[in-house]
C-alpha positions in Angstrom: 15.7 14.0 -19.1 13.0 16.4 -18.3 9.8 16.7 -18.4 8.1 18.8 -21.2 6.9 22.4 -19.9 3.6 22.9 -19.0 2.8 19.1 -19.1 3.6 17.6 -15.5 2.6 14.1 -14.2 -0.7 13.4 -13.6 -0.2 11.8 -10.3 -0.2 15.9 -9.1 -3.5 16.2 -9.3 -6.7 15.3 -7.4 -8.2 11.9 -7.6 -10.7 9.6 -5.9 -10.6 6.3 -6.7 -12.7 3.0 -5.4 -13.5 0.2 -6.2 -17.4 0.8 -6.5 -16.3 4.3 -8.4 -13.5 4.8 -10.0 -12.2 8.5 -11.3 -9.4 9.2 -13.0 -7.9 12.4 -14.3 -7.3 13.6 -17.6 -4.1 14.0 -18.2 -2.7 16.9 -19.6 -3.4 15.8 -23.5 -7.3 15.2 -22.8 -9.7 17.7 -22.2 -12.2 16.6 -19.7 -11.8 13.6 -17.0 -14.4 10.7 -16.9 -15.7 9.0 -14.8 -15.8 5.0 -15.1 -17.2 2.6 -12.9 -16.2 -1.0 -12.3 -17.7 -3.5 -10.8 -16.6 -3.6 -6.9 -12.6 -5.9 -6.1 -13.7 -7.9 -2.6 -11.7 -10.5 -1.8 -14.0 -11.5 1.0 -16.9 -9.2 2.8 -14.5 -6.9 4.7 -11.4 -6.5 2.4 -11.0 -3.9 -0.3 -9.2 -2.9 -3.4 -9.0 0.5 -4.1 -6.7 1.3 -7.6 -5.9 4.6 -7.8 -3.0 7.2 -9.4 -0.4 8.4 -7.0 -1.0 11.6 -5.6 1.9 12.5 -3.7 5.4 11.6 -2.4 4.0 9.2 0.0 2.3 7.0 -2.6 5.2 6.8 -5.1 7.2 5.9 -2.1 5.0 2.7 -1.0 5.0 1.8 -4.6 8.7 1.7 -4.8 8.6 -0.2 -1.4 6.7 -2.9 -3.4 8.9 -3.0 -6.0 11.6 -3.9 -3.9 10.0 -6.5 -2.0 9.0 -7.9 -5.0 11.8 -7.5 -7.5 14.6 -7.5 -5.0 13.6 -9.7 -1.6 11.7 -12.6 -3.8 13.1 -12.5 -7.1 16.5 -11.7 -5.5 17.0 -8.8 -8.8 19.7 -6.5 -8.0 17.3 -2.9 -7.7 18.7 0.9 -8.4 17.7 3.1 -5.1 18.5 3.3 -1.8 17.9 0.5 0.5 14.4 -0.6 0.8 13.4 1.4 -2.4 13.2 0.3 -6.2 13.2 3.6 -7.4 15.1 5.0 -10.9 15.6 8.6 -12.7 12.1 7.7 -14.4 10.3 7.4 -11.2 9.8 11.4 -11.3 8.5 11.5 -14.7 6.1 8.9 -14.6 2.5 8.4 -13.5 2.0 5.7 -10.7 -1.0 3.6 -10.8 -1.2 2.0 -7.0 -3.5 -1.0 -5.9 -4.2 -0.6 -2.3 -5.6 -3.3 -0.1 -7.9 -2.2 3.0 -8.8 -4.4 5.6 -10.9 -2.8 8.1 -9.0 -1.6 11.8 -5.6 -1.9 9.5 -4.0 0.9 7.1 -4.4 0.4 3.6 -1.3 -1.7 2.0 -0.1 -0.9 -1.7 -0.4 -4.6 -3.1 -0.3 -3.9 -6.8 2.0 -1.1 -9.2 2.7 -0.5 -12.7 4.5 2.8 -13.7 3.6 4.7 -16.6 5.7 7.3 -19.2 3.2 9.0 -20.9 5.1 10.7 -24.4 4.7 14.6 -22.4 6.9 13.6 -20.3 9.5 12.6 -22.8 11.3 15.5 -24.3 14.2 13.2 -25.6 15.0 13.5 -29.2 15.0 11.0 -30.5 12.1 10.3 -28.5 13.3 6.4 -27.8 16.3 7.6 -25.8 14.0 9.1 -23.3 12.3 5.4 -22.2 13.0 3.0 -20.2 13.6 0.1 -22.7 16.0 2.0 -24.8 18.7 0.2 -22.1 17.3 -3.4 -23.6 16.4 -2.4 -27.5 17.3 -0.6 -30.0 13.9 1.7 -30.0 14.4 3.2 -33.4 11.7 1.2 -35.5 9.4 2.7 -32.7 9.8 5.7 -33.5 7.4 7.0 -35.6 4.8 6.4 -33.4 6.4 7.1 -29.7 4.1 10.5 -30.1 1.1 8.5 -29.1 2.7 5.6 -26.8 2.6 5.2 -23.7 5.8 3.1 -21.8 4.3 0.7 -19.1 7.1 -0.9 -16.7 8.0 -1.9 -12.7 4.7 -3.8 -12.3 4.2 -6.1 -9.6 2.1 -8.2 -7.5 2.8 -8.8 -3.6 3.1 -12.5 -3.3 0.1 -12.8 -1.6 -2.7 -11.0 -3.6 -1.9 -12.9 -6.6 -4.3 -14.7 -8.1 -7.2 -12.2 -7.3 -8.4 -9.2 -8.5 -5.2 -6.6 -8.3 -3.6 -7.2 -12.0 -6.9 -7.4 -13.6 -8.0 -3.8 -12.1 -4.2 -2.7 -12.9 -5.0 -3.4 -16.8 -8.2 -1.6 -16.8 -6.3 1.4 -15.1 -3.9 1.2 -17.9 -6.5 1.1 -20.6 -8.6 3.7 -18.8 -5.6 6.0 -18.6 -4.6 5.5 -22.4 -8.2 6.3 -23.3 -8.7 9.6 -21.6 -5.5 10.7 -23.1 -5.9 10.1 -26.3 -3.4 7.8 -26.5 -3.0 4.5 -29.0 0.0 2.7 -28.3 1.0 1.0 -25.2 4.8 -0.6 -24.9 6.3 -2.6 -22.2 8.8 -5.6 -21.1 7.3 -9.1 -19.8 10.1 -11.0 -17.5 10.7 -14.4 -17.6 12.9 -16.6 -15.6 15.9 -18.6 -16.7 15.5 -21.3 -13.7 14.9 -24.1 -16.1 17.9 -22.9 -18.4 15.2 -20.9 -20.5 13.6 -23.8 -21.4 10.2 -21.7 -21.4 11.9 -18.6 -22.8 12.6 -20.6 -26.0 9.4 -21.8 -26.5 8.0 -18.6 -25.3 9.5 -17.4 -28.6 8.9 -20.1 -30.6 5.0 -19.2 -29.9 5.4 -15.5 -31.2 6.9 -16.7 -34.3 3.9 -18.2 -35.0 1.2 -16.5 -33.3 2.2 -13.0 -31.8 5.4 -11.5 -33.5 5.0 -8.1 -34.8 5.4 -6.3 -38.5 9.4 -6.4 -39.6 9.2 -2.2 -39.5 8.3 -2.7 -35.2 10.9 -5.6 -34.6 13.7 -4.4 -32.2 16.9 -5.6 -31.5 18.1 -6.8 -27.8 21.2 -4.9 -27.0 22.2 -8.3 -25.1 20.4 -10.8 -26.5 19.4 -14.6 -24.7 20.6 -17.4 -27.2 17.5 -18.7 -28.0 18.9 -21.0 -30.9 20.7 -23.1 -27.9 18.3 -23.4 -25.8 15.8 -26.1 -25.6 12.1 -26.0 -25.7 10.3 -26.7 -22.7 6.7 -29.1 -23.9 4.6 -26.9 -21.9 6.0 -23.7 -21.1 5.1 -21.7 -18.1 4.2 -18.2 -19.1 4.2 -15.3 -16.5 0.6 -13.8 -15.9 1.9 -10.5 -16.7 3.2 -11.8 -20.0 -0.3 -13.7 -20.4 -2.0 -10.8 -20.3 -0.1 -8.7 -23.1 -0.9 -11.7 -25.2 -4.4 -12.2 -24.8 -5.4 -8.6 -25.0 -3.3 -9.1 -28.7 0.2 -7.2 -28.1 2.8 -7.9 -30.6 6.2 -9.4 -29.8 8.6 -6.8 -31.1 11.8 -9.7 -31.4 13.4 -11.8 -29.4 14.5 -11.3 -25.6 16.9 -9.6 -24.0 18.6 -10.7 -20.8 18.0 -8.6 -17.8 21.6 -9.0 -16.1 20.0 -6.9 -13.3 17.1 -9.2 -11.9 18.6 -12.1 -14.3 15.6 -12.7 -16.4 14.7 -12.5 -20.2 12.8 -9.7 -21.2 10.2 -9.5 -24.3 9.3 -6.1 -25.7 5.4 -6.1 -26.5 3.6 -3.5 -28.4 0.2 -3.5 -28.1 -2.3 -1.2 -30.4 -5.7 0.2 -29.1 -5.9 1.9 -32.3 -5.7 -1.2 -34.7 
């Protein structure tokens, strides 16, 4: 899979992001970057958060360091790459927003990621055999809008900054990206865990029936789906941050999960419209 001609990532080009200023690009679909500015990410006096796009090889590289500290050291998923690297064929098509942390008299530390496939960079026809979820779901009710969605995966958090400000300024990234480009749709997986024998995953799902489950003409189907039916229901599930945050910014639940064999989790496909 390739990237379309004449539309390369925009991690290529110059940025300057902090977090008193924050500039982003315009990708290749938008016509003029803006400039937006956030209110300044202290943990205490001295520490910083800067989010910013990759701009090189060196960036993209500490992100997929993170990824596999995260994904493979803690959660003990089994990650494609070399050792020490989470890193996949998608890696080189995608854009790579980076949280860094700086401390002063230290180098700055990539904290927070979440990769993005904007559609240029998806020549696939159909256009859902050229993401990342298409190995999890059946993509084709998505297909009709995959021109104007963007695929958001490989997000993280290093243990120890959760909590704080990295995910929040990682979802305004994200939304700041989608709106210089002109772009409605955003689509993504939310892990859960199966350490309580999915207890929460079942009533994870239970919830979207009622609340959060998308149209019948978006609902996928998991290639290898979790037995929900079987399971059963946790009183008070506990729902991931990351899949918290899809819900209250109003993202659909596209079906039910599918299970990760890789990192061993159950993953929820969430679309969410900026459009609607």
């Amino acid at each position: 899979m390739a990237a379309s001609a004449g539309a390369g990532p925009v991690r290529s080009r110059c940025i300057n992001v902090t977090t008193s200023q924050m500039y982003l690009p315009a990708p290749p679909s938008a016509s003029l970057s803006r400039q937006l500015s956030p209110r300044p990410s202290r943990r205490n006096g001295s520490d910083e958060y800067v989010l910013r796009l990759a701009t090189g090889q060196a960036d993209v590289l500490a992100a997929q360091a993170l990824r596999y500290t995260v994904f493979a050291l803690e959660m003990g998923a089994v990650t494609p790459g070399p050792p020490g690297l989470d890193s996949d064929r998608f890696d080189d098509l995608c854009d790579h927003l980076v949280v860094w942390h700086r401390t002063p008299g230290r180098p700055a530390e990539a904290v927070g990621t979440y990769r993005l496939l904007p559609p240029h960079s998806n020549d696939q026809h159909p256009r859902a055999t050229g993401l990342n979820a298409d190995a999890e779901f059946g993509l084709m009710p998505m297909e009709s809008i995959l021109d104007g969605t963007v695929e958001v995966g490989r997000a993280c958090v290093r243990a120890d900054h959760r909590g704080g400000p990295v995910l929040p300024m990682l979802w305004r990234g994200i939304a700041s990206y989608l709106e210089l480009a002109g772009y409605r749709y955003l689509l993504g997986c939310a892990p859960m865990d199966l350490t309580d024998g999915g207890r929460s995953v079942a009533a994870v799902w239970d919830l979207a029936l009622r609340e959060h489950l998308a149209p019948a003409h978006r609902r996928c189907r998991p290639r290898n789906p979790v037995p929900i039916g079987r399971m059963p229901r946790a009183n008070t599930p506990t729902i991931p941050p990351l899949l918290r945050g899809y819900l209250r910014m109003g993202a659909q639940v596209c079906g039910p999960p599918a299970h990760d064999e890789m990192s061993g989790t159950a993953d929820f496909l969430l679309l969410l419209d900026l459009g609607g």
